[in-house]
C-alpha positions in Angstrom: -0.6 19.9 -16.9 -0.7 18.1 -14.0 -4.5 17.9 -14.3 -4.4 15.4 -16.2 -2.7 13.0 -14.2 -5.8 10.9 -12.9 -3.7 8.3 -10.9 0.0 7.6 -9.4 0.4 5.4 -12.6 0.4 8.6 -14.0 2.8 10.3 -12.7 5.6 9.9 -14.9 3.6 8.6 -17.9 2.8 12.6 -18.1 6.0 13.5 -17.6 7.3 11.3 -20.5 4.9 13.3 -22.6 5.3 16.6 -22.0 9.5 16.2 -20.9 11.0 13.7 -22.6 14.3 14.3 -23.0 14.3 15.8 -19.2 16.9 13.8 -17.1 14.0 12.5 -14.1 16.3 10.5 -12.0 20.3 10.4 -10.9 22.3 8.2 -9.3 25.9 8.5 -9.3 26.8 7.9 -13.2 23.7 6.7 -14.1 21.1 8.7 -15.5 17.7 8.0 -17.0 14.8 10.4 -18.5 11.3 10.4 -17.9 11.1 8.8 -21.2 13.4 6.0 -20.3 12.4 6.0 -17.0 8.7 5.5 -18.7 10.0 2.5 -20.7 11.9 1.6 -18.4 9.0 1.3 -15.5 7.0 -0.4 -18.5 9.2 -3.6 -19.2 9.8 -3.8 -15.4 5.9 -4.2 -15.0 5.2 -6.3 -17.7 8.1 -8.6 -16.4 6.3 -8.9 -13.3 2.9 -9.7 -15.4 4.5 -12.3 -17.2 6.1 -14.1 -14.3 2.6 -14.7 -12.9 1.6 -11.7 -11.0 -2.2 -10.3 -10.2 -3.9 -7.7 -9.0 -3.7 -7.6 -5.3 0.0 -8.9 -5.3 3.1 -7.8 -3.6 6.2 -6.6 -5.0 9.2 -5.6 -2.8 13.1 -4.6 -3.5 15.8 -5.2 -1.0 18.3 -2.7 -1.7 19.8 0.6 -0.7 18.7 3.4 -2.2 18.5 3.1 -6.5 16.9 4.7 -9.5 15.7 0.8 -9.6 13.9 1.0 -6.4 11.9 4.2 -7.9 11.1 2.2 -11.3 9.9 -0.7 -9.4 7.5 1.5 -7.2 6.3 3.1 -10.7 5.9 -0.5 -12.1 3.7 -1.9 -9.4 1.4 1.0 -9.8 1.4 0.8 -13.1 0.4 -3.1 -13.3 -1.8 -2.9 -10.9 0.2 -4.4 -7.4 1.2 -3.2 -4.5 5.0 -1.8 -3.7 6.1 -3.1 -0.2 8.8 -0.7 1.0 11.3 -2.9 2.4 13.9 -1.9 5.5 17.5 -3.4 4.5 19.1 -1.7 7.7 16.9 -5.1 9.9 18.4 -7.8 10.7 17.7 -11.3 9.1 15.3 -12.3 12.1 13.5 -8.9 11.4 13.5 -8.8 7.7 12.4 -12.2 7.6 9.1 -11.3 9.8 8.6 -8.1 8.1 8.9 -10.0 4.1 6.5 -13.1 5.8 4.4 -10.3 7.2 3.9 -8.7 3.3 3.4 -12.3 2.0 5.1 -11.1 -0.9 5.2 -12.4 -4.5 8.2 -10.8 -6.3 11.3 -10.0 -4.5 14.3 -8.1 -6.2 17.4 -8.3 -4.2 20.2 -6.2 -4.7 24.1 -7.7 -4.7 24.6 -7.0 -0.7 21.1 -9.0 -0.1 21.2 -11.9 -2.2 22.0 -15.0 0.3 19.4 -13.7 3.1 16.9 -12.7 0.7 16.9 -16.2 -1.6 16.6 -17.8 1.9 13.7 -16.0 3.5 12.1 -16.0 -0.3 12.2 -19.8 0.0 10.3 -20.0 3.0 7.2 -17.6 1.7 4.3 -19.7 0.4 2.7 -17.7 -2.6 6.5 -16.7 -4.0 6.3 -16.1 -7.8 9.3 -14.5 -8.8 12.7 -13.9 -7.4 15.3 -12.0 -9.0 18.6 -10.4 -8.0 20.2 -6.9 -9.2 23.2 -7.0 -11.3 26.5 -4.6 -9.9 24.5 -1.9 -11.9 21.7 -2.1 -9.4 19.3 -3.7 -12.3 18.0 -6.5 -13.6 20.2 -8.3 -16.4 19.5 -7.8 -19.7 18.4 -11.0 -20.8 15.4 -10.6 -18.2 14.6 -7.2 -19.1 14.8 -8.5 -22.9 12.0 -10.8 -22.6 9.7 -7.7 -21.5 7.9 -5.3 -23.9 8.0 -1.3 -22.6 4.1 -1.3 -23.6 2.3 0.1 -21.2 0.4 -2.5 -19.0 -2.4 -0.3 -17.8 -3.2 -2.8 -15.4 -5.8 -2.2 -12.8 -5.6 -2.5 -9.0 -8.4 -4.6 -7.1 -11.0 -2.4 -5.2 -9.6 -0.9 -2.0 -5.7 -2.7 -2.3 -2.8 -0.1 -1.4 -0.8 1.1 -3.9 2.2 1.6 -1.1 3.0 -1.3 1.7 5.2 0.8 4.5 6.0 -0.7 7.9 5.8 0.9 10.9 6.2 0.0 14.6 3.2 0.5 17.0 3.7 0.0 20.8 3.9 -3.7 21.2 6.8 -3.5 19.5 5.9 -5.7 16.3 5.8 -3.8 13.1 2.7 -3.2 11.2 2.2 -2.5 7.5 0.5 0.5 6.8 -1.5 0.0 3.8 -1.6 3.6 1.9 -3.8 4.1 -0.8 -3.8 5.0 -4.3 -5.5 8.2 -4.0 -4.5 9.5 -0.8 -1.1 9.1 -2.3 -2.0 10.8 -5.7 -3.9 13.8 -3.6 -0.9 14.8 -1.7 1.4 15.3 -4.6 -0.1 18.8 -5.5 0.9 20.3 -2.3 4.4 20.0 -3.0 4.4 23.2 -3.9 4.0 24.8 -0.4 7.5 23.5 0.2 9.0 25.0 -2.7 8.4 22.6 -5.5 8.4 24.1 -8.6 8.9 22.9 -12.7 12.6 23.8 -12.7 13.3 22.5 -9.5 16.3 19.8 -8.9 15.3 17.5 -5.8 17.5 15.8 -3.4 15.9 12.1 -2.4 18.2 11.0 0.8 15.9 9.4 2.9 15.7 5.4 2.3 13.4 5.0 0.2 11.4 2.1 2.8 10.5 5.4 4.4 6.8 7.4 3.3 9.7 10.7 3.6 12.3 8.8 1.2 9.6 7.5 -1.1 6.6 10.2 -0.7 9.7 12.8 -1.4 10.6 10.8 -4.9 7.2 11.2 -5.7 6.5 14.8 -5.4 10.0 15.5 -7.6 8.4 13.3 -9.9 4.8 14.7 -10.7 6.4 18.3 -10.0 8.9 17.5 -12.8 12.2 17.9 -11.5 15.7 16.3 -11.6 15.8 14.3 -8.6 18.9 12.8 -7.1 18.8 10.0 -5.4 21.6 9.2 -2.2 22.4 5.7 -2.0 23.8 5.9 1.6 25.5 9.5 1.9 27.3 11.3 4.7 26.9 14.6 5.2 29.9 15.6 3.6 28.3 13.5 0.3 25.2 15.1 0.5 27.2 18.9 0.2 28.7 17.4 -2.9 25.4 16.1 -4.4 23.8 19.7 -3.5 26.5 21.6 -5.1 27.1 19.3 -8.3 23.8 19.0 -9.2 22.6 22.4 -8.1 19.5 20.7 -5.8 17.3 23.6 -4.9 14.7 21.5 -2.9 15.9 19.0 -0.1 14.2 16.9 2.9 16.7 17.1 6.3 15.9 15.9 9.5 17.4 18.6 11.9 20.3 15.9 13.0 21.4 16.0 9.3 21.2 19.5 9.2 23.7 20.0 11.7 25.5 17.3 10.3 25.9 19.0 6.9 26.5 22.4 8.3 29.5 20.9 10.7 30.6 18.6 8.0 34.2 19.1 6.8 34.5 21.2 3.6 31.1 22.7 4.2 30.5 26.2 3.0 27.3 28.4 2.6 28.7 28.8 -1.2 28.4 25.0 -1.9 24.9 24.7 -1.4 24.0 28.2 -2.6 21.4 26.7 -5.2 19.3 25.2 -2.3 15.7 27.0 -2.3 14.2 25.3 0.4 14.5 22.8 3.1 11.6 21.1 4.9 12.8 19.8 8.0 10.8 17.1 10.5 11.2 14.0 11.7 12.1 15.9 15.2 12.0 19.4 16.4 14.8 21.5 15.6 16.4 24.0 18.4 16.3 28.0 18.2 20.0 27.6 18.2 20.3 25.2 15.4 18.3 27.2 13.1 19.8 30.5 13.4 22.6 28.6 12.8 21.4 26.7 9.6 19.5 30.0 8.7 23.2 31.9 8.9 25.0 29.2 7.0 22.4 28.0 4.5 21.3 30.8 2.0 17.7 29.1 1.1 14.2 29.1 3.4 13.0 26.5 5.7 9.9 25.0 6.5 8.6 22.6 9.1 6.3 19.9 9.3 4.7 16.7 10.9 3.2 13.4 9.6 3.1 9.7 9.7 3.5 6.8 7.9 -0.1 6.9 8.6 -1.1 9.8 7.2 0.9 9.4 4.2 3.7 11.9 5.5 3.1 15.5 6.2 -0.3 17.2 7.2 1.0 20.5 8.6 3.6 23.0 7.7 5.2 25.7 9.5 5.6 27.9 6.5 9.2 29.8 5.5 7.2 33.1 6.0 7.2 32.1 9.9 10.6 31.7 10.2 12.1 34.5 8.6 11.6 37.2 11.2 13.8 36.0 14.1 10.4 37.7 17.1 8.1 35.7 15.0 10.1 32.6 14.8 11.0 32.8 18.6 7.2 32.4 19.0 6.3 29.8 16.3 9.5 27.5 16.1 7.7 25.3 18.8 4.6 24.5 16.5 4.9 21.9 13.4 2.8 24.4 11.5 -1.5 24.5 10.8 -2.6 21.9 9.0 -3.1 21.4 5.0 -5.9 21.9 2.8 -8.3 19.3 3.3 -7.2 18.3 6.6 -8.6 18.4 9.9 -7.0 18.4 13.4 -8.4 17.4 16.9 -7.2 17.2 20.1 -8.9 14.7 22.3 -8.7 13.7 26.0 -7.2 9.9 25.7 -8.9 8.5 28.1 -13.1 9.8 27.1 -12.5 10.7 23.6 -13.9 14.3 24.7 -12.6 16.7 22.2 -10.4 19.5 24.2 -10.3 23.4 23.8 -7.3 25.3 22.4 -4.1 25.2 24.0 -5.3 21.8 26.4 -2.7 18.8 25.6 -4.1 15.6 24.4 -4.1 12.6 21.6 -3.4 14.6 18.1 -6.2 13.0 15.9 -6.2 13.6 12.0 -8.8 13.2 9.7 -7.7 13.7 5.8 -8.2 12.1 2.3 -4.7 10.8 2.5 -5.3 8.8 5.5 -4.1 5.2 5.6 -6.5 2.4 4.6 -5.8 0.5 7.4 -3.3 -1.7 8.8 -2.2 -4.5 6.6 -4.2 -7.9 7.7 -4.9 -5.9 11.4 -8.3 -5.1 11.7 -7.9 -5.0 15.1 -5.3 -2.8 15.4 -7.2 -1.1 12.3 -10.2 -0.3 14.7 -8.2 1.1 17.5 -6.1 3.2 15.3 -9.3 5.0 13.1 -12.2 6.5 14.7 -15.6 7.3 12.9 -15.6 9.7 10.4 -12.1 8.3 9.1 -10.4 9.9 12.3 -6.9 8.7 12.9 -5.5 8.6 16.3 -1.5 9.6 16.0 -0.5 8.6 19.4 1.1 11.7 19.9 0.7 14.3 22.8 0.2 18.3 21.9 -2.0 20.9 21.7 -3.8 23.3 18.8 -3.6 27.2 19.8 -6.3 29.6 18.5 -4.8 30.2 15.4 -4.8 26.7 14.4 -1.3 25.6 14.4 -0.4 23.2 15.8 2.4 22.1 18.9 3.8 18.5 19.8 4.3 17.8 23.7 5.3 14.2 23.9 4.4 10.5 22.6 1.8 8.6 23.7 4.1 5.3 23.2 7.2 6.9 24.7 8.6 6.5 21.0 12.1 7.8 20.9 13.2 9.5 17.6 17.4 9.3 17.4 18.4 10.9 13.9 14.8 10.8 12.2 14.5 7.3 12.9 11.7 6.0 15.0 12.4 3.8 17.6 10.2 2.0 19.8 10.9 1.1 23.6 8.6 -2.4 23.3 10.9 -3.2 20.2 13.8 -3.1 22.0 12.6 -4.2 25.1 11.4 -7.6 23.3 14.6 -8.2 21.8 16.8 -7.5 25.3 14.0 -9.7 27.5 14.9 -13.0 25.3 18.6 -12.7 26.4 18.8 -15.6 29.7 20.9 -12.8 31.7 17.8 -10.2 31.9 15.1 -10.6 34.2 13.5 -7.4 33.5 14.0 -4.7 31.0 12.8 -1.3 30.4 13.6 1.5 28.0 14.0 5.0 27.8 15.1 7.7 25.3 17.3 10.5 26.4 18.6 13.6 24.9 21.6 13.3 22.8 24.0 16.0 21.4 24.6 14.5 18.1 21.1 12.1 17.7 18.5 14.4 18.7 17.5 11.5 21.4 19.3 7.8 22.1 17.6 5.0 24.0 19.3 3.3 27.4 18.1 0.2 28.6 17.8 -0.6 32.6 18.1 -4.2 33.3 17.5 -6.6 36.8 19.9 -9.6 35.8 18.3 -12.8 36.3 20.5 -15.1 38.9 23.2 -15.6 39.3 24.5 -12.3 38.7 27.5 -12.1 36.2 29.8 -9.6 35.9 29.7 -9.5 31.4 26.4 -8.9 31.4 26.3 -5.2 30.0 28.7 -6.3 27.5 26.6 -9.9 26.5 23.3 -8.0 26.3 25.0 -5.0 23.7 26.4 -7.9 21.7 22.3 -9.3 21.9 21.1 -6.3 20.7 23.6 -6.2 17.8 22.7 -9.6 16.8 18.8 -9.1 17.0 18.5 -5.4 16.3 19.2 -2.6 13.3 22.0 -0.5 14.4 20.0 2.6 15.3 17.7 0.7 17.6 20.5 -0.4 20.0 20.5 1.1 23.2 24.3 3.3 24.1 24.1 2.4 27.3 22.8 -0.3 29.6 22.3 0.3 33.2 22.1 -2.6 35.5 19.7 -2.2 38.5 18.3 -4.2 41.5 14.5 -3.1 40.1 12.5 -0.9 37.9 10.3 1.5 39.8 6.5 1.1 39.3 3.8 3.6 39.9 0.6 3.1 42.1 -1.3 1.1 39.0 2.1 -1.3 38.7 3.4 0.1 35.4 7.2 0.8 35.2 8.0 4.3 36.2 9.9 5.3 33.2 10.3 9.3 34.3 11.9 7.8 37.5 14.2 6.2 35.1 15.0 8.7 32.7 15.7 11.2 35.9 18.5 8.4 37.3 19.4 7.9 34.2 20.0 12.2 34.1 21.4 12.3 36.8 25.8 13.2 37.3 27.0 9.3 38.5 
């Protein structure tokens, strides 16, 4: 069936024919079927047509999570634009770089985003339609009136990304990774190797500004299941979702694993329906998944990916994690890699390519590779090799069987519940505050987050006593939630090695160490 969808427009446009009447999307009460949700995709598009967009423009949503957010992905691809996935948990300071960044041209702003969003949408030069989201989480119905739910077939421009994602590289300012249309389209297919499957009901809980949140829509999509989408759930929500709905397929970064399985009112009978869980984002313990394996009647899988890559590229199958000798050996890999994609390891320094089981820079070359870096060529060139090779920045090693193990992060990334957070981000933001004369920071293991980051300051003079508390209330002002540090240590100076870096291992080992 699926053979005939030739490109992401597609994917529910073939859905709509062959399942009509199927329910494709829920979200709380509301409920639409791939038919609806074709005609609903439809008007949505041709409203963005008619307000004066073209091929080549930029179409964002600043909401939670939404069946809305979903359509309007569907309705860029289908007239021919690109969706910009959009990250409400920023700040205005941040939002407002990352929608001057997109340049975009149609904003929809759900009802908790309406002030900021009209106010950075007023400042964006090629702006051709702002509109805001009823209580519903849709347009009104005098807009969507004006719209036909004919098809728009529109055509993208040669080369223009059907997804805009952003994601932060070591300096600390985000880039938008530009991922194309078929890269996207050639990974849906594959869903099957985590357990997709016809009569399948899918749980979407990432946000959906995320390639996991959005990718993971996707797949339920073309696969044609009932997905559920989470607007902002605990763990305790997502149990309910799972057992009211009957999910058999779910995406859980190993924090919300635990979460879930620790959650009050959580038991293995409530989420009996679950089939499989992928879980990534971060590695998972031996301890946690006996645990989740004991509690949570359904297989798991692992995997790795980027935002660059267009999500996942490996897959440490279900069938390696079953037997408790074999998983003890392979629970440290992220899996071999798909079809059609090819690993390298690579010495960071010469670009020589290294032998099995030698660390190095993880390179990845695969159809579903990004296009580039949105308006970075620059960054572009340093990021993609010859041959379409991708360097991830990441640290690890291929054994002889091919799968693959993660040793570290090039850019001392810190991952704290699935999020990524990077140390030049926050650094940036804790180095404009008067007080600091220096900053540097590191990520440290946390029981609950998987990893937390802690800054170390040298006040600028004169010393004040409030400046731990002055610089958390900075960070809470300039920063999303999960990027501010839990702890700020105050210090004379930062360590440097031989070259004049900052020392951060000398850091995180004070920073270890009992007070």
């Amino acid at each position: 069936m699926n053979s005939h969808t030739a490109s992401v427009a597609d994917i529910v446009r073939v859905r709509a024919r062959k399942h009509p009447d199927k329910v494709a999307l829920i979200h709380g009460e509301q409920k639409l079927t791939f038919r609806e949700l074709d005609d609903f995709s439809d008007r949505i598009a041709q409203g963005l047509l008619g307000s004066g967009l073209r091929p080549g423009d930029r179409v964002g949503v600043l909401d939670r999570s939404s069946i809305f957010v979903i359509a309007a992905a569907l309705a860029s691809f289908k007239a021919g634009l690109t969706f910009a996935g959009l990250n409400w948990r920023l700040t205005p300071r941040e939002l407002e770089y990352q929608l001057t960044d997109a340049d975009l041209n149609a904003l929809f702003l759900g009802p908790d985003y309406r002030e900021v969003g009209r106010e950075i949408a007023a400042q964006l030069p090629n702006f051709r339609l702002v509109h805001e989201l009823n209580d519903d989480l849709v347009p009104d119905a005098d807009w969507l009136a004006q719209w036909s739910d004919v098809d728009p077939n529109g055509t993208a421009l040669d080369g223009q990304p059907a997804i805009l994602l952003y994601s932060s590289g070591t300096t600390g300012r985000p880039k938008g990774v530009m991922l194309g249309r078929d890269g996207l389209l050639g990974i849906l297919p594959g869903g099957t190797r985590w357990g997709f499957a016809e009569d399948g009901v899918n749980l979407v809980n990432l946000p959906l500004f995320h390639i996991g949140g959005i990718g993971w829509s996707l797949l339920g999509l073309y696969h044609g299941n009932t997905s559920v989408v989470a607007r902002d759930a605990t763990a305790e929500d997502l149990t309910d979702l799972i057992e009211n709905h009957g999910v058999t397929n779910a995406f859980l970064v190993p924090t919300l694993i635990q979460m879930v399985i620790e959650s009050e009112g959580f038991t293995p009978d409530r989420v009996q329906s679950l089939r499989t869980v992928v879980y990534g984002g971060a590695p998972i313990t031996p301890e946690l998944l006996r645990r989740a394996q004991s509690l949570m009647p359904c297989e798991f899988a692992g995997s790795y990916g980027l935002t660059e890559t267009t999500n996942g590229i490996t897959t440490l199958p279900p069938s390696q994690l079953r037997d408790p000798e074999t998983a003890a050996k392979r629970l440290a890999s992220v899996g071999q890699p798909h079809d059609g994609v090819k690993l390298r390891v690579c010495d960071p320094t010469t670009g020589e390519i290294l032998s099995a089981g030698v660390d190095g820079e993880i390179q990845v070359q695969a159809p579903q590779n990004m296009l580039g870096y949105w308006r970075r060529p620059e960054a572009t060139a340093e990021t993609i090799e010859a041959d379409n090779w991708v360097k991830t920045g990441d640290v690890g090693h291929l054994d002889e069987e091919g799968f693959l193990y993660l040793s570290d992060r090039i850019a001392d990334m810190i991952i704290s519940g699935g999020e990524n957070i990077y140390p030049a981000e926050v650094e940036a933001a804790i180095a404009e505050h008067p007080g600091v004369a220096q900053v540097a920071v590191v990520g440290l293991p946390h029981p609950k987050w998987g990893e937390t980051p802690v800054a170390f300051v040298v006040p600028a003079p004169p010393a004040r006593d409030s400046l731990v508390d002055e610089v958390l209330a900075h960070c809470r002002a300039n920063l999303a939630g999960y990027k501010n540090p839990t702890r700020i240590v105050v210090v004379d100076a930062l360590p440097l090695t031989a070259t004049g870096k900052i020392a951060k291992t000398e850091l995180r080992q004070v920073a270890e160490s009992p007070a």
